[in-house]
Structures are given as structure tokens and as C-alpha cells.
Backbone as a ProteinNet text record, in pm:
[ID]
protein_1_A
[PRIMARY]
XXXXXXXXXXXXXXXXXXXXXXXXXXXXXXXXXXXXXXXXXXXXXXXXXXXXXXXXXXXXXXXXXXXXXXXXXXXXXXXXXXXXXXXXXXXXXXXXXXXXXXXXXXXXXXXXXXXXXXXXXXXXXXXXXXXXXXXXXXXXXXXXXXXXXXXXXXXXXXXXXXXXXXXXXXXXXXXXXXXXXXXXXXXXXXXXXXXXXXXXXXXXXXXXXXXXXXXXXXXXXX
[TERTIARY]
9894.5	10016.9	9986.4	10021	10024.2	10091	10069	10207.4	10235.4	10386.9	10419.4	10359.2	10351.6	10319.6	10356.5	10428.2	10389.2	10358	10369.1	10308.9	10157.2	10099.4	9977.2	9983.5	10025.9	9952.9	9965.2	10078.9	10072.6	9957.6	9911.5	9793	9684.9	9669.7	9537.7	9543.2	9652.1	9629.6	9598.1	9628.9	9609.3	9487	9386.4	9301.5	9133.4	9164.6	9069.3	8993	9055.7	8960.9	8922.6	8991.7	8889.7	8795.2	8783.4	8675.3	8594.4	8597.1	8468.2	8415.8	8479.2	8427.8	8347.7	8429.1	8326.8	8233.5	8222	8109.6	8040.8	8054.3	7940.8	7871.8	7898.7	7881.3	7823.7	7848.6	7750.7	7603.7	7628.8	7459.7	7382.4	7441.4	7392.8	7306.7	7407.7	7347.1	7225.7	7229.9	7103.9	6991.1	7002.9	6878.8	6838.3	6975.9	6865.1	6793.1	6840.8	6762.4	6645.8	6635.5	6534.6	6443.2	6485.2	6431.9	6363.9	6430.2	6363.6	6284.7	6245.9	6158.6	6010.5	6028.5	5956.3	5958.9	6059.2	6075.1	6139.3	6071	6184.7	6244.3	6205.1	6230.8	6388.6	6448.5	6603.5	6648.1	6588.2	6572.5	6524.9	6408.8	6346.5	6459.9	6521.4	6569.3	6687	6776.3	6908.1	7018.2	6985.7	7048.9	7098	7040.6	7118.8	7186.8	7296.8	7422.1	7600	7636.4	7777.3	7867.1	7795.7	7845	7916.6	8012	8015.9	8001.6	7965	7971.7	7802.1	7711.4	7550.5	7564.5	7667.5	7671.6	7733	7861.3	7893.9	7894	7920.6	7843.2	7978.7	7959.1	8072	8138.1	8052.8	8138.7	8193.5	8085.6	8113.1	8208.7	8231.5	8308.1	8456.8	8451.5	8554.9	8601.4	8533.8	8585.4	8614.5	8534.3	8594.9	8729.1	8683.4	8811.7	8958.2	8972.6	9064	9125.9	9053.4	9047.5	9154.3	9091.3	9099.8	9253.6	9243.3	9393.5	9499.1	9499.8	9568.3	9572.2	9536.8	9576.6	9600.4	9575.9	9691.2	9583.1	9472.7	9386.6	9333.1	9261	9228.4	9052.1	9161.6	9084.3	8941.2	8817.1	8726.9	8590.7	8502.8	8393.1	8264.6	8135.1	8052.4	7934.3	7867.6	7794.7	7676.1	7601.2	7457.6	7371.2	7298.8	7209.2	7113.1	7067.4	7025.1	6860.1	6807.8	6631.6	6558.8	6469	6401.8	6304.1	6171.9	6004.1	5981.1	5995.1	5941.3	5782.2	5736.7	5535.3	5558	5679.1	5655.1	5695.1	5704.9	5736	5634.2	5662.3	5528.2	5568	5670	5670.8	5740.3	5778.4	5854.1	5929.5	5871.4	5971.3	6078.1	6037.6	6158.4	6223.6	6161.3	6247.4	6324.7	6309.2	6375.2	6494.6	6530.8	6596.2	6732	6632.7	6720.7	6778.3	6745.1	6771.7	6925.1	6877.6	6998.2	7128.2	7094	7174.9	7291.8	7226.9	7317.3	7441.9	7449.9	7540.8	7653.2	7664.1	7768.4	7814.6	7758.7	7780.4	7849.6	7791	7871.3	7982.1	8001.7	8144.7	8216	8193	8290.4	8270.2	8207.4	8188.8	8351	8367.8	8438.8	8590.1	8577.8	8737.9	8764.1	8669	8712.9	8770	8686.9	8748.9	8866	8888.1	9039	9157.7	9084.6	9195.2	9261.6	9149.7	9219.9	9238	9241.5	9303.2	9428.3	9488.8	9613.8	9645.9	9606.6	9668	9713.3	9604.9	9625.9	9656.3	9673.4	9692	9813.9	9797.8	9909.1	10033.1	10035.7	10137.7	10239.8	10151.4	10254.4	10308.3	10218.5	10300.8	10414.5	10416	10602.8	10685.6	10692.8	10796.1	10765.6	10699.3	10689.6	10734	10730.4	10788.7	10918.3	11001.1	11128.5	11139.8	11235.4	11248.5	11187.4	11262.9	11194.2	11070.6	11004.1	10895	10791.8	10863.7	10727.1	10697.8	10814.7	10786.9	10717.3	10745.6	10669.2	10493.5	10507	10318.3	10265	10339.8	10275.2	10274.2	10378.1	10357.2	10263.2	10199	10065.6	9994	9950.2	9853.8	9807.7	9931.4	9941.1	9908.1	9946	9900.2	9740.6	9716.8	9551.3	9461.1	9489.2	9419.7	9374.6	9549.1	9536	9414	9419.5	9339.5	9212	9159.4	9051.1	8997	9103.2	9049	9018.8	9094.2	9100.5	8943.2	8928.6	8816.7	8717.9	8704.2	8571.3	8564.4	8641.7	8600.6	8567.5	8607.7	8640.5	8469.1	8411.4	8306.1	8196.4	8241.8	8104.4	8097.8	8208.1	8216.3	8135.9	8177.7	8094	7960.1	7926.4	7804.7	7716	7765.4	7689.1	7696.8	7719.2	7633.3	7502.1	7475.1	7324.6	7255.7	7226.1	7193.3	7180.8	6976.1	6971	6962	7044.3	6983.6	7114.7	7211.7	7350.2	7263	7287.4	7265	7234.1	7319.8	7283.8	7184.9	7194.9	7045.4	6897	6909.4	6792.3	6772.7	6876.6	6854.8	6801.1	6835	6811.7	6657.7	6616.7	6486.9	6391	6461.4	6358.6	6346.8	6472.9	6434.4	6412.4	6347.2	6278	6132.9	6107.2	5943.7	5879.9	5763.3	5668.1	5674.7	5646	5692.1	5806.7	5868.3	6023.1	6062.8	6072.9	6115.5	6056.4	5918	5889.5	5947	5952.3	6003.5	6159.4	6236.9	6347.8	6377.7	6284.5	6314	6267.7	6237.8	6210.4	6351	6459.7	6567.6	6674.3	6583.5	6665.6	6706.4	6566.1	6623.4	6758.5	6783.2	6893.1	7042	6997.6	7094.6	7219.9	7249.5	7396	7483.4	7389.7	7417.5	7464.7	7415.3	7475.5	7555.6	7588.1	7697.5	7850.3	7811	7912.1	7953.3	7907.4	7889.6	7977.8	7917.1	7998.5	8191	8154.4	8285.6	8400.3	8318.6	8404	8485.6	8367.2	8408.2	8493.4	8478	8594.6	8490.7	8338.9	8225.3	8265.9	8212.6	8187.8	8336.3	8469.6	8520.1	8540.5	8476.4	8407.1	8329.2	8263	8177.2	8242.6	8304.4	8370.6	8481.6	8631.1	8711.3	8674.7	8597.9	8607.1	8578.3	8398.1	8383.1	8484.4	8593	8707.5	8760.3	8795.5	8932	8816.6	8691.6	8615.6	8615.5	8580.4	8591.9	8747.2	8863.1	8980.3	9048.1	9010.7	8996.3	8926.4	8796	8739.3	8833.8	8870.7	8940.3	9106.9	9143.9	9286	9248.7	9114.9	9084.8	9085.8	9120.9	9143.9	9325.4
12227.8	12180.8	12054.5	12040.9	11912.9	11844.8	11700.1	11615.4	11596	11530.9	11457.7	11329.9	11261.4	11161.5	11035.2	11036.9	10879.1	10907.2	11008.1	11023.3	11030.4	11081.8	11062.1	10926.3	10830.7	10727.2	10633.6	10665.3	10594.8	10620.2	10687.1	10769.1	10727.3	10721.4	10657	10499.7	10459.8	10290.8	10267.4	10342.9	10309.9	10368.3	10466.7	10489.6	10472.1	10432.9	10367.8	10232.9	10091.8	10062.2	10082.9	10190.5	10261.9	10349.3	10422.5	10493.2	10428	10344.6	10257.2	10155	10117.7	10025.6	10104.9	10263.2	10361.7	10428.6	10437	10498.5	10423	10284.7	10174.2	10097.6	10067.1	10092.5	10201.1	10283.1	10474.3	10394.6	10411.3	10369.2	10306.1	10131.3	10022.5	10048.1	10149.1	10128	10232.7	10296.5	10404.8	10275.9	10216.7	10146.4	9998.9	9958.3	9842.3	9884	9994.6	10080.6	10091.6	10171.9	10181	10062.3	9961.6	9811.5	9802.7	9777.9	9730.2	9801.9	9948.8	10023.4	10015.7	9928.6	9953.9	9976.9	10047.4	10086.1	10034.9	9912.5	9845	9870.6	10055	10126.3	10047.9	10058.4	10036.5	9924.3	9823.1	9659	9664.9	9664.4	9671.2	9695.1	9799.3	9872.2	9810.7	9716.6	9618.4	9697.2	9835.8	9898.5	9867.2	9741.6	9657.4	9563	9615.3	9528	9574.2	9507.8	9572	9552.4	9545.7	9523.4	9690.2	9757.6	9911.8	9965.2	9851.7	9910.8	10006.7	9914.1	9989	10132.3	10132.1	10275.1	10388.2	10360.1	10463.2	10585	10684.3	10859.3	10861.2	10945.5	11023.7	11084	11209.6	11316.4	11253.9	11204.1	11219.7	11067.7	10990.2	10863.9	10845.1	10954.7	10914.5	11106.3	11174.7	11310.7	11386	11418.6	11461.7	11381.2	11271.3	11208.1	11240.6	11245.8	11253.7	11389.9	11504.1	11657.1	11646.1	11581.4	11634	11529.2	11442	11361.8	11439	11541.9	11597.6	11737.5	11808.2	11907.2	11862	11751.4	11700.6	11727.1	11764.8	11758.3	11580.9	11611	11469.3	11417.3	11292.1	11245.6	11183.9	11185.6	11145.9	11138.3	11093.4	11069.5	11080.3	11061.1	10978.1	10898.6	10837.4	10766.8	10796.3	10731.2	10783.2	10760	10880.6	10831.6	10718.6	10648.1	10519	10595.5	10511.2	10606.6	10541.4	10665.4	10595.4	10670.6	10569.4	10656.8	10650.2	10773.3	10834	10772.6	10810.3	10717.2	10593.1	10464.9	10369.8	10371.2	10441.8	10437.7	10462.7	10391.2	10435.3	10554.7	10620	10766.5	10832.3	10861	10900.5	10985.7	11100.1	11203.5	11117.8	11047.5	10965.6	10868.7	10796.7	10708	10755.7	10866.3	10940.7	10988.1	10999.2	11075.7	10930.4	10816.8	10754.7	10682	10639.8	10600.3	10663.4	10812.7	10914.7	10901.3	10873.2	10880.5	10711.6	10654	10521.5	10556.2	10633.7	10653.3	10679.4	10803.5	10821.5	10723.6	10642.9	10577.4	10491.2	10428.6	10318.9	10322	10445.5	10532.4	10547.5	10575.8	10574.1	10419.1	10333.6	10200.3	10116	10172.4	10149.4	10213.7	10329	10366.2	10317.6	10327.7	10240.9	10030.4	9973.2	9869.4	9844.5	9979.1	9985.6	9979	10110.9	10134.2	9980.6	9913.4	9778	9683.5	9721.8	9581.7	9646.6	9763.8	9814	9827.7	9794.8	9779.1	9620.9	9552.1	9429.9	9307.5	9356.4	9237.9	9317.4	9451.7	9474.5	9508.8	9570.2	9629.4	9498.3	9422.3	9316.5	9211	9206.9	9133.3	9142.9	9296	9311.2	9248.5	9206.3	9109.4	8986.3	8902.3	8775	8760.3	8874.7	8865.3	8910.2	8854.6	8908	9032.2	9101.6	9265	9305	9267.2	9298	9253.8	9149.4	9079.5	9138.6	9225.3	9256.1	9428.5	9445.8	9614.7	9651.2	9523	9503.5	9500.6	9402.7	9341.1	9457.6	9498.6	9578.1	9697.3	9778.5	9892.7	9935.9	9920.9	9965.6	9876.5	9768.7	9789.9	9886.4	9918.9	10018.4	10195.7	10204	10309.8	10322.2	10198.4	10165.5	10159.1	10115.9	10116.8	10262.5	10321.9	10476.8	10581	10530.8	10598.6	10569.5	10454.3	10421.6	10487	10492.6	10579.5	10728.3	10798.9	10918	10986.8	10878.5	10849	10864.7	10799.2	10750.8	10800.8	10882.6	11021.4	11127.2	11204.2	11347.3	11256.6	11164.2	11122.5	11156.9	11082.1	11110.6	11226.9	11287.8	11409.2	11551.2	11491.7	11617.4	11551.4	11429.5	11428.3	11476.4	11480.3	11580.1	11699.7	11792.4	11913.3	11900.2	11992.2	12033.9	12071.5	12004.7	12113.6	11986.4	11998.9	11859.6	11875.4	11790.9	11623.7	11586	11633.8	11582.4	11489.3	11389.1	11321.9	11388.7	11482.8	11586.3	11679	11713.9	11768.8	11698.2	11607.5	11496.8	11482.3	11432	11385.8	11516.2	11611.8	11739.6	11758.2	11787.4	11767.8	11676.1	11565.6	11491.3	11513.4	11583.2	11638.5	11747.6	11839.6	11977.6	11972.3	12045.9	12049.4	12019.5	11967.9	11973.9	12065.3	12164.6	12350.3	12353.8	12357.2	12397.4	12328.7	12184.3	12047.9	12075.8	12157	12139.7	12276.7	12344.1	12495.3	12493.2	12398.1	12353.5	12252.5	12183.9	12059.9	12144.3	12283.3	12333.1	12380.9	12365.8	12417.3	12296.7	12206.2	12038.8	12065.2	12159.2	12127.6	12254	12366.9	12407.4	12362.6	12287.6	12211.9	12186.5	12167.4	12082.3	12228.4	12354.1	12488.6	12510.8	12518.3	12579.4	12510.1	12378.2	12353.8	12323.7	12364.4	12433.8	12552.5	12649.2	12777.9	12770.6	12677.2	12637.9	12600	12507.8	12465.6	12590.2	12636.2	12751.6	12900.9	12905.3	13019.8	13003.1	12883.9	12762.9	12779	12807.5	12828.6	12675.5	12624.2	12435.1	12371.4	12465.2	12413.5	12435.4	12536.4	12547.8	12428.4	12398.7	12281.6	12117	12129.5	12012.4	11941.5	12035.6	12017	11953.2	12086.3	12015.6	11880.8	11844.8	11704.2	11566.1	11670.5	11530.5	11504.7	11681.6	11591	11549.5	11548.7	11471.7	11301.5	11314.5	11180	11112.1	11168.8	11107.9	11128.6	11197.3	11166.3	11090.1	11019.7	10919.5	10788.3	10820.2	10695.4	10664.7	10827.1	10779.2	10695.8	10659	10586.2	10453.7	10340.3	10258.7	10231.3
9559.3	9495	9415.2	9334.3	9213.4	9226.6	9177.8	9210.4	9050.2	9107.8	8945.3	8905.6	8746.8	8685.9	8784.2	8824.6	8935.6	9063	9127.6	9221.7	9249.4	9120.3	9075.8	9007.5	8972.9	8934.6	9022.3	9155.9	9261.4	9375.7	9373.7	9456.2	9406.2	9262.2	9176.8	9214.5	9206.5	9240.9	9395.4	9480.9	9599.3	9661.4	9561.7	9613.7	9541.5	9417.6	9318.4	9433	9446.5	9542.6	9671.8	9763.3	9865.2	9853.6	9709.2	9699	9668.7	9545.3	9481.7	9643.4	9695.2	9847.8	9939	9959.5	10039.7	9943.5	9844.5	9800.3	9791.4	9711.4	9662.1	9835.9	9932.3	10055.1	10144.9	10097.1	10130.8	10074.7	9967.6	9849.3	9920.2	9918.9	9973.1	10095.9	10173.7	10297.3	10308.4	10250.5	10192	10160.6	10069.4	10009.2	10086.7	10176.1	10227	10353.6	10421	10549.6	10478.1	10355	10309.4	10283.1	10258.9	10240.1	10352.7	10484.5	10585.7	10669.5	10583.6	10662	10617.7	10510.2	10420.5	10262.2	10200	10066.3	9976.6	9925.7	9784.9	9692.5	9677.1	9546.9	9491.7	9585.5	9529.6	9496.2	9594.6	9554.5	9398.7	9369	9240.1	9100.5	9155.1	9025	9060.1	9132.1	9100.6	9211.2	9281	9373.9	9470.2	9555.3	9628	9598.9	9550.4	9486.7	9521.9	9592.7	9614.8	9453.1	9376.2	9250.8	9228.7	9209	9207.6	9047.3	8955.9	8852.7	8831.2	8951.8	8961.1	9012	9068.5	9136.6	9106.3	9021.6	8983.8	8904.2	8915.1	8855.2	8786.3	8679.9	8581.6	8667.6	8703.2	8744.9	8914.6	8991	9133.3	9168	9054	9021.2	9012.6	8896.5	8851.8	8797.1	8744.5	8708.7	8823.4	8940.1	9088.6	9119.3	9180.9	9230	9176.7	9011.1	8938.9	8942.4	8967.1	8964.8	9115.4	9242.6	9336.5	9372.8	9318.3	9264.4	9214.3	9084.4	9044	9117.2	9166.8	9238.4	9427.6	9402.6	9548.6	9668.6	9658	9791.6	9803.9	9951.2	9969.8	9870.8	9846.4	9741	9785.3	9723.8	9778.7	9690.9	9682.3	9552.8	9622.6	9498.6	9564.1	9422.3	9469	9381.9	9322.3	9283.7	9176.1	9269.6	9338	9451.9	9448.1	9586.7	9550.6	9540.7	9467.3	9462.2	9596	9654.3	9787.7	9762.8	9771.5	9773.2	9917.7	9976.5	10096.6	10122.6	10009.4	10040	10070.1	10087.4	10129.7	10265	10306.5	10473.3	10575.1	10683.1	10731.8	10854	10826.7	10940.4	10803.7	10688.3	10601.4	10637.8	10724.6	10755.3	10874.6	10952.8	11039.1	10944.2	10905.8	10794.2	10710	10672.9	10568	10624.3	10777.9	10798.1	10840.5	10912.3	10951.6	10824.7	10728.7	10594.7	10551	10556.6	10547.2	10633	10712.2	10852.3	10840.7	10748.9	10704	10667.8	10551.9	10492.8	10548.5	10592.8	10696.9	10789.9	10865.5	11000.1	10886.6	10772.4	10705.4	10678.4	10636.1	10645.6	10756.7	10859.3	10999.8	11029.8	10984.1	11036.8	10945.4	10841.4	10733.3	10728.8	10817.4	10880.9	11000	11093.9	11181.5	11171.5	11077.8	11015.6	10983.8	10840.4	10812	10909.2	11001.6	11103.7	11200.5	11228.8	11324.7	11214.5	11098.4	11003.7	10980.5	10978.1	10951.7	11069.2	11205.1	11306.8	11365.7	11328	11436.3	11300.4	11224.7	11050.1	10963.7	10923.4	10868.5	10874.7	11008.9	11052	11137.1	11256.8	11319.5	11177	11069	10938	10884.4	10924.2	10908.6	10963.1	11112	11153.1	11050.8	11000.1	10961.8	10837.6	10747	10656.8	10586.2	10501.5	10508.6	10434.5	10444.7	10386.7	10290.6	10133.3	10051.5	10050.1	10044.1	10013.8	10130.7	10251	10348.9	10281.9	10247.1	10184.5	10025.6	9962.4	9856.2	9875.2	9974.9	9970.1	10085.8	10204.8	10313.9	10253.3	10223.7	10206.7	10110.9	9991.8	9924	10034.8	10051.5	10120.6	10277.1	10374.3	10426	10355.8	10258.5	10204.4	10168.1	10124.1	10056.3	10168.7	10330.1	10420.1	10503.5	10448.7	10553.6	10446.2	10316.8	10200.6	10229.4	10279	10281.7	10409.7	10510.4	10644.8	10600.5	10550.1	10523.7	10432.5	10318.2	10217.1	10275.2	10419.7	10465.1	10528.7	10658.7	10717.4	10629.5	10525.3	10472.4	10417.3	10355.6	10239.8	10356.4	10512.3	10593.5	10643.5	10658.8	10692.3	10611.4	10490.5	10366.8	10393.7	10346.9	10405.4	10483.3	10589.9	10743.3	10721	10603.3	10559.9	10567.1	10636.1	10692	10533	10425.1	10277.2	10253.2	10226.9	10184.9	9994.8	9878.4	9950.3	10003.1	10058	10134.7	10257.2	10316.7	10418.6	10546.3	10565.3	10680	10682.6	10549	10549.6	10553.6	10479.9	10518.5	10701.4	10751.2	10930.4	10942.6	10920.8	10964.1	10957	10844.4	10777.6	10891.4	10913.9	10993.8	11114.4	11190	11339.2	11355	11251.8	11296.5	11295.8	11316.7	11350.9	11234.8	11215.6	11072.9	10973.4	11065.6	10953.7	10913	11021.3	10984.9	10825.7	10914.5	10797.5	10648.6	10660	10478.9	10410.7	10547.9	10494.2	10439.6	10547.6	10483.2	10371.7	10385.8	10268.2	10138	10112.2	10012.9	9915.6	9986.6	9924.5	9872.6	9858.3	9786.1	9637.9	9556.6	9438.9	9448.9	9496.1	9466.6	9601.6	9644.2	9731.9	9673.2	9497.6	9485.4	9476.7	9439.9	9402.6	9556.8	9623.5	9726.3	9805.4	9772.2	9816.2	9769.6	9576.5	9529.8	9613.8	9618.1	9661.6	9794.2	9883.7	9991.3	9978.5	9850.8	9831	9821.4	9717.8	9637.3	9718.1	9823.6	9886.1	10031.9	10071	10156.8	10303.6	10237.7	10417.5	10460.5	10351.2	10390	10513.4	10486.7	10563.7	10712.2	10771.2	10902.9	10917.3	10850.6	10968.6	10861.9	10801.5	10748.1	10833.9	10842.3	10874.9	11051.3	11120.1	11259.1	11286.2	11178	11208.3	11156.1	11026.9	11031.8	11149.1	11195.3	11294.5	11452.8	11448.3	11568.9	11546.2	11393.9	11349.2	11391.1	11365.4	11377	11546.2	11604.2	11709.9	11813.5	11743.1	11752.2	11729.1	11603.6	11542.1	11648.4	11678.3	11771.7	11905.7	11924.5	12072.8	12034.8	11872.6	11850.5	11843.6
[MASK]
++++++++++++++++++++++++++++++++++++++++++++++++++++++++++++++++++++++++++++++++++++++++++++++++++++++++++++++++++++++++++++++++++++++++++++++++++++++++++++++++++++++++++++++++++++++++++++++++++++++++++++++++++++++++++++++

């Protein structure tokens, strides 16, 4: 279902800076793991920067998000992968995996945040402030916090597709056997293909959906 012209430009304002914060934060945390394992690739090239203008992709930026804005599903992005040379590591196939394995956690590290700042800061603010003036300033930011929860489960959630180069497929990659891992890491370059493929035919939401609602049932124990 579609929404109308302000409902969509109210949805765009309230969710423009939780995506750019969880995606540009996904990256980061990709490249300084990678830093301290060893691999400066990303340092070098200006990648460790919460700056989000280094990070952001056309399509996975700003043309997804906007698509998935206007036909009313949950909105969600991602960024210009951060570059990591595997040869600077000194276990690459473990480093590689735990490197991977950032992203996501940064992401549930980042809804869970939201969640106790819209619990224990935004919400008791309503008594303190008077009517209009608490429904003016709380309510977008209540909306912008529940966006940012939502953002950052469904972002780590797609992530943990087992199809590398998705994040899940990388961890994956690194806890199978030697064979296995190169036999699987052989299907990276058609990886974004098949998880169109996934998208399209609604497989991806078998193993998508459950790990949201594990994630948010995680999150209901805050």
C-alpha cells in the first residue's frame, strides 16, 4: 500500500537521520575491526569517518530507501562497502569473519540504544513539558527513535543472510571448514544476484522475518 504526499514526506523526515546513523555506523564498524586486526585498508582511503557523506551509495542510500518509502514497506538502506584486504590479517579467514560480524551487532547495539533513550529520556519528558510544546518536540522525536529501532533490526537482520558478500555470509565463510569455506566463498561474485532472487520470490523472508522478531523480542526484555 502507498501512502499519500505527507505521509511520505513525514516518514522521509523521520527516517533520513536513522538510516544515514545505522548505515554510516554498519561501515565504520566494518573498517575499524578491520583496523585493529590488522588491516588499514579503510583507514588509508578516509573510511573511518562517521562523516556519512564517505559512505553513502546511490542506489543502497538514497534510491532503495525512497522506493521502499513510497510503497509503504519498512524502510531501510545500506552503504558503499568499507574496503578490507583479507592479506593483512593474520588468521584472514577468522578475521574476515569477525570483521563481518561487526556490522550487525552495531546494529542491534544501536536499537537497543534507541530503545532506552525513548524509554528512560523521551517518554518520562512528557510529564515535564507542557502540551503543546511536549507534542511538538516529543512526538517526531518518538517517531525518529521507534524508526531507528525498526532500521537497525530489519538492516542487521538482512544482513545475517547466509550469501556472502552479505555479513552472514562472510561469518559463515569463516566457520566452515577450509573446503567448504572456499567452495562457498566461490559464489560472492554472484551473491547480490541471488539475493535479489531471494528478495523477489519472498525465500529471503523465511529466514529474515524470524530473526526480526528474535531481535525484537530481545529488545522487549529492555
Amino acid at each position: 500500500m502507498t501512502m499519500d504526499f505527507p505521509d511520505m514526506i513525514r516518514q522521509l523526515v523521520v527516517s533520513a537521520l536513522p538510516i544515514l546513523i545505522a548505515i554510516t555506523f554498519h561501515e565504520v564498524s566494518h573498517g575499524y575491526i578491520a583496523y585493529r586486526l590488522g588491516d588499514p585498508t579503510a583507514k588509508l582511503m578516509g573510511r573511518l569517518t562517521l562523516n556519512p557523506l564517505a559512505h553513502i551509495d546511490l542506489i543502497g542510500t538514497i534510491i532503495l530507501p525512497g522506493i521502499l518509502l513510497i510503497t509503504g514497506a519498512p524502510v531501510f538502506g545500506y552503504a558503499k562497502p568499507v574496503p578490507i584486504n583479507p592479506a593483512n590479517f593474520r588468521d584472514p579467514k577468522r578475521d574476515m569473519a569477525i570483521s563481518a560480524a561487526a556490522g550487525p551487532i552495531t546494529n542491534a547495539c544501536l536499537a537497543i540504544l534507541s530503545l532506552l533513550i525513548l524509554k528512560f529520556l523521551i517518554i518520562p519528558s512528557a510529564s515535564l513539558l507542557p502540551g503543546s510544546l511536549g507534542h511538538a518536540v516529543l512526538t517526531p522525536l518518538t517517531m525518529m527513535f521507534t524508526q531507528s529501532i525498526i532500521i537497525n533490526v530489519v538492516l542487521a537482520s538482512f544482513n545475517l543472510l547466509p550469501i556472502p558478500p552479505l555479513d552472514g555470509g562472510r561469518v559463515l565463510v569463516g566457520l566452515l571448514p577450509h573446503r567448504q569455506a572456499v567452495a562457498y566463498s566461490r559464489i560472492e561474485p554472484y551473491g547480490f544476484f541471488i539475493v535479489i532472487l531471494l528478495l523477489m520470490t519472498g525465500i529471503a523472508n523465511f529466514f529474515v522475518t524470524p530473526l526480526i522478531n528474535i531481535f525484537l523480542a530481545f529488545l522487549s526484555l529492555f
